[in-house]
Every structure is written in C-alpha cells, then in structure tokens.
N, C-alpha and C positions, 0 to 999 in steps of 0.2 A: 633212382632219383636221389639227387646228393642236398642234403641238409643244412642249410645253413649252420651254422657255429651259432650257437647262445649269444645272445648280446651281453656284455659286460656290466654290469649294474654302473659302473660311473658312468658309460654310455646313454642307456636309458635314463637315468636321473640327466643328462643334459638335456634328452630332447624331451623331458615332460617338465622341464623349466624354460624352456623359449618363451613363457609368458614374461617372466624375468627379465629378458633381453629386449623386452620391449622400450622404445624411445621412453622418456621419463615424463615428456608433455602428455603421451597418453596415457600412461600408468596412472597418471595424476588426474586425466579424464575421467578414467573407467572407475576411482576410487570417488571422483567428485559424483559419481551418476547415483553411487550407491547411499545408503542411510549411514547414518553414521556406524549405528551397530554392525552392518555390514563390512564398511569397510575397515573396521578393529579389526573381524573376523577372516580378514586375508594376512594378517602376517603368519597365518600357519604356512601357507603355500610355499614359504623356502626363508632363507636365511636374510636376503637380497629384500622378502617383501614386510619383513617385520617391522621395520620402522618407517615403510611407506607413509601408512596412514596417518601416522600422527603428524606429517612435516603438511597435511594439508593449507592452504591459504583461505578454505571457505570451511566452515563449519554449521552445518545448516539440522539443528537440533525440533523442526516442524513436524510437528504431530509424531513426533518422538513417543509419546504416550500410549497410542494405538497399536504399535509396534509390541511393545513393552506388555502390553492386553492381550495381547493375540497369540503370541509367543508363550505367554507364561499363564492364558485361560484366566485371566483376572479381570475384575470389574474395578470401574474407576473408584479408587479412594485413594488414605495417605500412604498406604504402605508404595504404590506405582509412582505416587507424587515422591515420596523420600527416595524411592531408587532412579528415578528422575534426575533427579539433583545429584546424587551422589555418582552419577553418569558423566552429568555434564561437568562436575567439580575433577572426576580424574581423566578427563578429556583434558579439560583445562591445564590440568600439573604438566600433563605428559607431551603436550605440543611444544612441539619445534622449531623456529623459525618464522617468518613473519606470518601475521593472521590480520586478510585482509577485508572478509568478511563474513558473519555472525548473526543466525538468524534461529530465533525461538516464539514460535506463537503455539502456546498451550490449551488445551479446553481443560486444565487443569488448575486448578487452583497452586501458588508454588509460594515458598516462604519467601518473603521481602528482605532476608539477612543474604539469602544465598545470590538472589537477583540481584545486589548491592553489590555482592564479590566478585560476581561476573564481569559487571559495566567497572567495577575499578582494574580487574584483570585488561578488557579490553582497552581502555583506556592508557594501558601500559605500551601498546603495539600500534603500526602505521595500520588501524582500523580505516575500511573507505564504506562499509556496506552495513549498517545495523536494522536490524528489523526485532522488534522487542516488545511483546506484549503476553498475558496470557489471562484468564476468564476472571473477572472481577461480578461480585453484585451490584446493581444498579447503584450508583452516585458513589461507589467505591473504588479508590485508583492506586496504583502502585507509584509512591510518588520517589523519580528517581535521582539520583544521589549527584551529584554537583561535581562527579570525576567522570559524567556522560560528557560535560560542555568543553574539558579537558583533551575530545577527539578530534584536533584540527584538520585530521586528514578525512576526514568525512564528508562524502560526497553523494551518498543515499543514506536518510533516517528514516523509518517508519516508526510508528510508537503506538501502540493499542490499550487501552484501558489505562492510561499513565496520566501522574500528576508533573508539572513542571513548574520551578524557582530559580529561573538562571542567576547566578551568583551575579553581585556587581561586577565583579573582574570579566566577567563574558562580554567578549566583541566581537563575537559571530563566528559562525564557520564559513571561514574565505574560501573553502573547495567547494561546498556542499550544493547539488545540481536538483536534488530530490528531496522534494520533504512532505511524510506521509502522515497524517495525524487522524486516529480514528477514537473518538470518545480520549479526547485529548484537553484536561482539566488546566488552565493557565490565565492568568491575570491579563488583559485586555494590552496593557502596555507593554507587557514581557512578550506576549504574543506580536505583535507591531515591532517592537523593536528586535528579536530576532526573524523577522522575516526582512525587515530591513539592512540587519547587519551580516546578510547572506549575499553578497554583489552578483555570485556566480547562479543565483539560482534560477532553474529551467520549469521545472516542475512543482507545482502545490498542490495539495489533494488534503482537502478537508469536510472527512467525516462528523456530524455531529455539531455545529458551527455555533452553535447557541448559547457552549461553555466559554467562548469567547468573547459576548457581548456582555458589557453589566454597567448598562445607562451609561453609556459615554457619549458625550456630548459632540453633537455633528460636525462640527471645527476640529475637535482636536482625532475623528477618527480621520481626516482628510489630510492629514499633515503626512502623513506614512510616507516614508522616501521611497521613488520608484523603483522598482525591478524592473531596471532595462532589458533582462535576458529572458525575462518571467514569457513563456510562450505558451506553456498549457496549463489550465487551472481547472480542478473538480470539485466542487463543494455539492454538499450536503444542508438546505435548507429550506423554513417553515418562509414563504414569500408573504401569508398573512403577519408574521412577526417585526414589529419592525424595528428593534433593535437586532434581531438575525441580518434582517434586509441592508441595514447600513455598513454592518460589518461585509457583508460580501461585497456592498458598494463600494466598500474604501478600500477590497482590496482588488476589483476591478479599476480604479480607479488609479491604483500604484503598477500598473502591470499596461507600459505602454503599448508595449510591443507582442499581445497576448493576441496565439493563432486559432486553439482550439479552447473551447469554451465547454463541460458538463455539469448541471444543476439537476439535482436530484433534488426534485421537490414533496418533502414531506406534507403529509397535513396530519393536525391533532384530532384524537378522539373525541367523542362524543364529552367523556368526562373533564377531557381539556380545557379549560379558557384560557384565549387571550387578554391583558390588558395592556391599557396605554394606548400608543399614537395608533390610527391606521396608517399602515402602507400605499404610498402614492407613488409609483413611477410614474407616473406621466407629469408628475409637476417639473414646472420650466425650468426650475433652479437643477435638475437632473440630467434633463435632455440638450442644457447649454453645458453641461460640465465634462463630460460623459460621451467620449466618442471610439469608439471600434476602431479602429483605423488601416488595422493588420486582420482582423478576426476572420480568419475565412471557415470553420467550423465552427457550429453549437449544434450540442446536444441538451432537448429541457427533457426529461424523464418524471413520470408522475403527475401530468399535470390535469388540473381539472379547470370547470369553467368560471371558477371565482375569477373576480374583478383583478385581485393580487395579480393570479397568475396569466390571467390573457394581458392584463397593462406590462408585464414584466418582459412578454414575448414580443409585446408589440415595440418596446421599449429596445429590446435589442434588432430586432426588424427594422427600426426607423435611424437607428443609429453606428450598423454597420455597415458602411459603403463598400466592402470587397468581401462581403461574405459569399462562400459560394454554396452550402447547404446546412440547413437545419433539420436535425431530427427531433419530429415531437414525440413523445408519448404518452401516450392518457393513462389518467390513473386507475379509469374503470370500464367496464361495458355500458353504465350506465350515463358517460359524458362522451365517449367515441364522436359520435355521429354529429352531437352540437359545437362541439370543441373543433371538431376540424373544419367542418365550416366556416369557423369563425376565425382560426389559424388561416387558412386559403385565403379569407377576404382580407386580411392584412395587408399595408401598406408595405413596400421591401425599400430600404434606399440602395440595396447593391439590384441593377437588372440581371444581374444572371442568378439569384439565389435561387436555389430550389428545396421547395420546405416538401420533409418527406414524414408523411403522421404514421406511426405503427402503434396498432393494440394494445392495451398492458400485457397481453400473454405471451407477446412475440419472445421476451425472452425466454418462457417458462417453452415456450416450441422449440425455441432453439439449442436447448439445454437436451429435450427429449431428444431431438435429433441428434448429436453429438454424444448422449451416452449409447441412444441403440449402436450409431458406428465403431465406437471404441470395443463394445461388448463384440460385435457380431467380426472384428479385426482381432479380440482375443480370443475366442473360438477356431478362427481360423488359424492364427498363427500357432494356438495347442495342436490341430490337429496334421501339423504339418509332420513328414516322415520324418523320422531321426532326428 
C-alpha cells in the first residue's frame, strides 16, 4: 500500500481558508446574520478576515446586553451598562466606510452623554436605517440631540422612550418612508409639522398617541398637509379620550391615500379618569369630512363594548367603500360574545367586506404555537448526525 506524501503546510492552510475566497456579498451576509460580538470575533480566522467586520454597513447593537450577561454570568447593573457603551464607543472608532444602518434597543438603562455621541457619529455618515431607544422610567425620556434631524438620508426612524425639539432649521426628512414612534414625548406642532414635512412617507406607527395631544384646538389639528404616499398607519389609542381621538382624526384625515389601517385600543384603569369633552364619532361634522376612499384593511385590537368603541368601528364601516376585511378583536372574555354581535350587525358601505372577530387570546395561542415549533425545530436540528 503506497502513502500518500504529507501535505505541505502552505497547502493545507489554503484549503482551510476557502472560507476567505468566499464572494464578498456573502462574507458581508454571514457577518450581517451574526451579533456583533460575534462578528469582531471572526478576524481571527486569517489575515483576509480581520478587517471584515468592521467595514460592516448595518450595525445592529439589539439586546447586546443579554449577550454580554450570559457570556460573562452577570446580572443586569452599571458595570454591563458601562462595558455596553464602551462596546459600542470602540465599534464606532474602528468602522470603516459608509454605515448605513444602526440599531440599539436596550432593557438597560444607558448614559445620555454617550447616546449624544452616537447620533452625532451617525449623523456624520449617509445613515438610511436608525432604530434608537432603551428603558426609561415612566414620564422619563432620553431627549435627543438636534445632530439626529441633521440625517437627510434617512428613510426608516424608530425612536422608543425619546424626547423631541426639532430645531427651527428642520425641513424634514425628504427620504424618510418609515417613521416608528413608541412613547414618543413632542410638542403637538413639532409632531404635525414633521410628519408633514416627510413628502415620501409610506408608513406611520404610533405607540402611545396621547403625548401628542395637549388641547389643540379642532381647526388648527385639521390643517396637517396631506401625505399623499401615507398608505399604512398603526396607532396606539384611548377612543374614550378625546383629545387622543382628534389627534388620530387629523391624522386619518391627512393620509388620503391610506390602505391598511391598526388601532390598538387601550382603556384606562379603574384608578384612571377621564375629563373633558366626550368622544362622538358619529357626529355629522365627522362622517361629512372623513372618507376611506383607498382603505381596503383595518385592524381594531382591544376592543370592548363602550359607545366610543362600537361608534368608532361603525364609523369606519360606514365610511369605507372599498374595504375588503376588518379584523376585530376583543379586549376580553367578558365582551366576546356581545361585542360581536353587535360588530356583525353593523352597517358596511364596501359589499364585499368581511368582518372577522378573534378572542383576545388569539394572539397569546399564536405566540404558543410558534414557540413549541421553533423549540421542537431546535431539537431537531441539534439532533441531527455530524
């Protein structure tokens, strides 16, 4: 039997670097899939992959924290918060080339000088993608720095627990196609006027909607210049409220061409009061102003059998002609059975809509159902040979 000959060590070091020889779109995949600490941790693999990761275009520092816990058996305080920061601070020095999207949502509390440094770093680069938030106490906001409104190329914002003061020199962001606000603290007119000085935007989604109201007067909320491209909108609101109520009216009302439609309808606790006006949709000053025209989805989530919330449903029922289904959903077991009754008997002005009422648990099944699959898919996939 004859022997092969030894491989050459330059030999074998080629063929346990064909990872290296890989197209650069995918390199740049396989490095986007991983955390970021992950992918630091590949410039050991050869000479070729040491500056990969930092020439990234997405930088996605999300639940960084957990990471950083689990790896190092520690429990959430400052010490995981300060090497957080000082993570994302030598990411930052050492990147390369253009960065085009940047995303941090922390259950960590994080210093307000460092999150300052960030959004002015960002703001230095053709930025299209920001997502920027991290855990505040109730009515407390990270209020952000005036070199955010400086990101003309921005085309997705999200912002979570943040305060905003767009400078007078703000004239909008002429790209921006998405804009996410969740417990988003801003002046009624700064809010209106940067959603109006967006031409391009597609999507609005607003969590929280009630820090946007504060007694503005029904004329001057109805002035909002349209968003002709405005096609899907999510809001977050109390329908007993009715300074909430007008604000979402005004800005159904700038959004001509709006296809899909979700309200997620809160209600207040026991300890809650409302005061001030009641909420009337069905008054005639509403249902002459006020027309669906494109709307072919809504979804109402939360709803129960107050007056608010059945006139609100009925109000979009009577005033979309090309709607083709509406999702209800109740907000408890104890309105299920009256509430859709009473959704069914509603008048439709589209004939072909079809109103479809699901549980409040439906999500909480659909959630169960999607982790047993994933679990019982990672079992599987461990237990496969080799």
């Amino acid at each position: 039997m004859v022997r092969e000959p030894p491989k050459s060590s330059c030999k074998m070091e080629m063929e346990l670097d064909r990872i290296s020889d890989l197209p650069d779109n995918i390199i740049e995949q396989i490095l986007s899939n991983l955390s970021i600490l992950d992918a630091a941790r590949t410039c050991i693999f050869s000479s070729k992959w040491r500056y990969r990761w930092n020439m990234l275009p997405i930088l996605d520092f999300t639940q960084l924290s957990y990471q950083l816990m689990v790896e190092g058996c520690m429990v959430p305080n400052k010490l995981v918060s300060n090497k957080l920061v000082s993570i994302i601070d030598q990411v930052l020095l050492l990147h390369v080339g253009p960065l085009h999207k940047f995303r941090l949502q922390e259950p960590l509390l994080l210093n307000d000088s460092a999150m300052d440094r960030w959004i002015r770093h960002l703001s230095r680069s053709p930025i299209k993608d920001i997502t920027f938030g991290n855990c505040r106490e109730p009515d407390q906001y990270y209020r952000v720095p005036s070199s955010l409104f400086a990101c003309q190329s921005l085309i997705d914002l999200e912002l979570i627990n943040c305060s905003l003061k767009p400078p007078s020199s703000f004239k909008g962001f002429i790209n921006l196609k998405s804009l996410d606000f969740r417990h988003v603290n801003l002046a009624q007119d700064a809010f209106e006027n940067m959603v109006s000085s967006c031409p391009m935007l597609e999507t609005l989604k607003l969590n929280n909607v009630r820090y946007l109201a504060a007694g503005v007067e029904l004329g001057v909320l109805l002035k909002v210049k349209p968003c002709i491209h405005l096609t899907y909108l999510e809001i977050e609101i109390n329908l007993n409220d009715w300074e909430e109520s007008l604000t979402a009216l005004c800005i159904l009302s700038s959004a001509p061409n709006l296809q899909e439609l979700i309200i997620d309808v809160h209600h207040l606790s026991q300890e809650e009061t409302i005061t001030g006006k009641e909420t009337n949709f069905g008054e005639d000053e509403w249902q002459n102003r006020l027309m669906f025209t494109k709307l072919q989805l809504a979804r109402v989530i939360g709803v129960s059998t107050t007056k608010s919330d059945m006139d609100f449903i009925k109000f979009l029922l009577s005033n979309s002609p090309v709607l083709e289904r509406m999702v209800v959903m109740s907000a408890s077991d104890d309105v299920e059975l009256e509430l859709f009754k009473k959704v069914l008997a509603l008048n439709r002005a589209s004939s072909q809509a079809q109103i479809i009422c699901l549980d409040h648990q439906w999500l909480a099944h659909l959630s169960f159902i999607l982790r047993s699959f994933f679990a019982k898919y990672q079992r599987d996939v461990v237990s496969l040979p080799g």
